[in-house]
MDAnalysis code that builds the backbone (N, CA, C; Angstrom):
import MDAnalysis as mda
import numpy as np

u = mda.Universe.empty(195, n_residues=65, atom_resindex=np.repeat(np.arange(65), 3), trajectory=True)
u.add_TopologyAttr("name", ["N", "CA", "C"] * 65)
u.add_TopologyAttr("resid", np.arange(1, 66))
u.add_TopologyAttr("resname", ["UNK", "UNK", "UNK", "UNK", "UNK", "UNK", "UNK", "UNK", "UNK", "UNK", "UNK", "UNK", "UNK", "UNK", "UNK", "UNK", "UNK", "UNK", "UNK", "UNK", "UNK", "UNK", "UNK", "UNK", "UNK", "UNK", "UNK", "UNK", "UNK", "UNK", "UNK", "UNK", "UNK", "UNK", "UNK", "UNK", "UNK", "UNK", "UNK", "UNK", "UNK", "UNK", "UNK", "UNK", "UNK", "UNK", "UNK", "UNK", "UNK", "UNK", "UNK", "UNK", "UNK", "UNK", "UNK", "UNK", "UNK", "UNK", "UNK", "UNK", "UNK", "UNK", "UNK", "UNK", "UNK"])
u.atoms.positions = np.array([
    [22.474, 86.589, 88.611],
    [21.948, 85.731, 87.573],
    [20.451, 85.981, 87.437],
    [20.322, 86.083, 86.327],
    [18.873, 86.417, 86.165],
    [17.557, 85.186, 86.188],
    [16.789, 85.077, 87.030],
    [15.920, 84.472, 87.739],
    [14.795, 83.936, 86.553],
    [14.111, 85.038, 85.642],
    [13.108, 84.823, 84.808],
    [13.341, 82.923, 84.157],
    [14.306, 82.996, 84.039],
    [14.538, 81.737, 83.142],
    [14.261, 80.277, 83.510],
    [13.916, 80.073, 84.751],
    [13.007, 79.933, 85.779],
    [11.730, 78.538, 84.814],
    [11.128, 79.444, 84.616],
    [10.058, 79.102, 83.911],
    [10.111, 79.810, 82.441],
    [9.775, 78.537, 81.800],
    [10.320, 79.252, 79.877],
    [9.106, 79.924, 79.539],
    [7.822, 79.807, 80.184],
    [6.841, 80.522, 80.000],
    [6.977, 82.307, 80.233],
    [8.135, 82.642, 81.505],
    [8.418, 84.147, 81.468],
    [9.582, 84.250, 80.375],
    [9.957, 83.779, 79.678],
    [10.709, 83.862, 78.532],
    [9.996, 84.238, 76.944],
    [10.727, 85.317, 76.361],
    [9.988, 85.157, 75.459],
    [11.071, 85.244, 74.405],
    [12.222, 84.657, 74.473],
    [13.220, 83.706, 73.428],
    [14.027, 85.104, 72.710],
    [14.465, 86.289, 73.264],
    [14.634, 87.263, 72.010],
    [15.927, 87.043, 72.118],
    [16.772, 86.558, 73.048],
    [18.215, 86.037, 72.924],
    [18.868, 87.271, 73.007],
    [18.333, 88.495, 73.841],
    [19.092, 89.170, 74.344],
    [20.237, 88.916, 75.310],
    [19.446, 88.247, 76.179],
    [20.653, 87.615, 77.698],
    [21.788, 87.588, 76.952],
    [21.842, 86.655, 76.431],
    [22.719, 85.481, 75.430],
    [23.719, 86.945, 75.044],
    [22.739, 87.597, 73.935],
    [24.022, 88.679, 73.526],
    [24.838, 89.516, 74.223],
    [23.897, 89.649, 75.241],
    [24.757, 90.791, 76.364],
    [25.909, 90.329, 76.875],
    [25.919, 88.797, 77.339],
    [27.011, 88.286, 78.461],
    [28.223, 88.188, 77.888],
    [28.952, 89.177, 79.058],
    [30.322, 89.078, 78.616],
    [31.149, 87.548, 78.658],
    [30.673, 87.053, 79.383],
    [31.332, 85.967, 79.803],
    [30.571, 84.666, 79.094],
    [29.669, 84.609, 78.344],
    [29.548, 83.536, 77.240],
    [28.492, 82.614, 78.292],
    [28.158, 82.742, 79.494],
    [27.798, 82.075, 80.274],
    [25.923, 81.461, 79.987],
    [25.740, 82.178, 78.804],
    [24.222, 82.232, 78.738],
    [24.312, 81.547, 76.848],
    [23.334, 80.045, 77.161],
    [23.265, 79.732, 76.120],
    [22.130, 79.450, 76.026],
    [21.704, 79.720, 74.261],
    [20.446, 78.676, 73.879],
    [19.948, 77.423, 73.262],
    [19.352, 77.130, 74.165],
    [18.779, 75.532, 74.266],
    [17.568, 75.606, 73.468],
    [17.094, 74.698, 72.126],
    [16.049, 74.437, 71.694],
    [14.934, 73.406, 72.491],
    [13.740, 73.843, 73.163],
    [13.052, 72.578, 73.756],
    [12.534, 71.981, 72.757],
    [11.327, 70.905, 72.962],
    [10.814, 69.728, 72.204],
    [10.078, 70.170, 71.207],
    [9.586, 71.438, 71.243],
    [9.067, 72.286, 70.041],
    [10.006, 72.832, 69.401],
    [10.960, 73.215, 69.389],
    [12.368, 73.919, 68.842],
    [12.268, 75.759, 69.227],
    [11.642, 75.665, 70.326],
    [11.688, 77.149, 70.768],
    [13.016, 77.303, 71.252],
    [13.304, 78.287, 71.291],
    [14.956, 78.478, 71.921],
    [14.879, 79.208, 73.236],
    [15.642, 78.880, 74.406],
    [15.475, 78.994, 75.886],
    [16.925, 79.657, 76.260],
    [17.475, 80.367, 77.047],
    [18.743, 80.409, 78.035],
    [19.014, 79.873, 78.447],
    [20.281, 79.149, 78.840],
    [20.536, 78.148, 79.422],
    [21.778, 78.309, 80.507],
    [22.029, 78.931, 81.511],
    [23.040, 79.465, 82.426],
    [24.205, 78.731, 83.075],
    [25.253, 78.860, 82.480],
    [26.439, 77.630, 83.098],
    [26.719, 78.910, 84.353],
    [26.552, 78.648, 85.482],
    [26.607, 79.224, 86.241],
    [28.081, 78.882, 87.151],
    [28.655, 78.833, 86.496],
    [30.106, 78.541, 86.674],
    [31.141, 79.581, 86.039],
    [30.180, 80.068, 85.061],
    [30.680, 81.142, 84.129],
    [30.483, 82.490, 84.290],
    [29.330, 82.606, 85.098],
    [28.468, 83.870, 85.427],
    [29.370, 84.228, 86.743],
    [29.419, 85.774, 86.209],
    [30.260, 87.009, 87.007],
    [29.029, 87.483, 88.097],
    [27.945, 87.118, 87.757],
    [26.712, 88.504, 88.609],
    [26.923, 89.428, 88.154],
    [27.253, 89.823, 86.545],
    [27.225, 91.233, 86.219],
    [25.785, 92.032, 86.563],
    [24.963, 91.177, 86.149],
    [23.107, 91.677, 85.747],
    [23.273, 92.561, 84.398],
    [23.574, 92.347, 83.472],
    [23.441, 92.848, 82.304],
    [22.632, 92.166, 81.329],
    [21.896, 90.781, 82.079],
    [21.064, 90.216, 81.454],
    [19.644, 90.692, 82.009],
    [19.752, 90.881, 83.611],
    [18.468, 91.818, 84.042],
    [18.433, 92.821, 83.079],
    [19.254, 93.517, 83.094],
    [18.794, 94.662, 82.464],
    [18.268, 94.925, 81.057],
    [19.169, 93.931, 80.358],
    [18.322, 93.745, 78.866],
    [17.395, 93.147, 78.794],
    [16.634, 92.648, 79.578],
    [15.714, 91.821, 79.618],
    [14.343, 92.402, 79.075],
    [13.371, 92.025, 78.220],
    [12.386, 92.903, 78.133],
    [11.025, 92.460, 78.589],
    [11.531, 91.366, 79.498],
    [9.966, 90.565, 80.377],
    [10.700, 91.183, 81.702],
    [11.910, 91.247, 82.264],
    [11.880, 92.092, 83.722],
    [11.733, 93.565, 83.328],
    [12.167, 93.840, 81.887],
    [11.944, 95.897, 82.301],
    [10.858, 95.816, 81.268],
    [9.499, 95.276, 81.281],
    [8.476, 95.696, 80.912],
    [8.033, 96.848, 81.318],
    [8.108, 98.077, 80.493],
    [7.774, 99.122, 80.767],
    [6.415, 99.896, 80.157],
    [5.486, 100.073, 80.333],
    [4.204, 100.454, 79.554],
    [4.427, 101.883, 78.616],
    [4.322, 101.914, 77.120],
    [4.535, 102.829, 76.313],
    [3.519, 103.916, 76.863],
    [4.178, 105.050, 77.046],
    [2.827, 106.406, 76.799],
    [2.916, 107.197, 75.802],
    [1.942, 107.104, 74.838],
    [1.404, 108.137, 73.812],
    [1.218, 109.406, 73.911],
])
């Protein structure tokens, strides 16, 4: 299960997780601003990590020109 979600501040809402999971286990939650968050029924979650991996705040990777 992917950890970032943690704090909505390492989130930056692109609702990848969400699309990847096979298992539906990853939803989004609007907070009090109407930003949209992940929300993990962890009842549902396999431990694939296919949300690590789409992730683009854990595979921040620096572009080279």
């Amino acid at each position: 299960m992917i950890s970032v979600f943690k704090n909505k501040e390492d989130c930056c809402g692109c609702t990848a997780c969400y699309s990847v999971c096979p298992t539906k286990a990853i939803s989004m939650k609007g907070d009090e601003e109407g930003f949209l968050y992940p929300e993990i029924d962890s009842s549902l979650c396999i431990d694939c990590q296919l949300c690590k991996k789409v992730c683009p705040i854990i595979n921040n990777k620096k572009l080279k020109n």
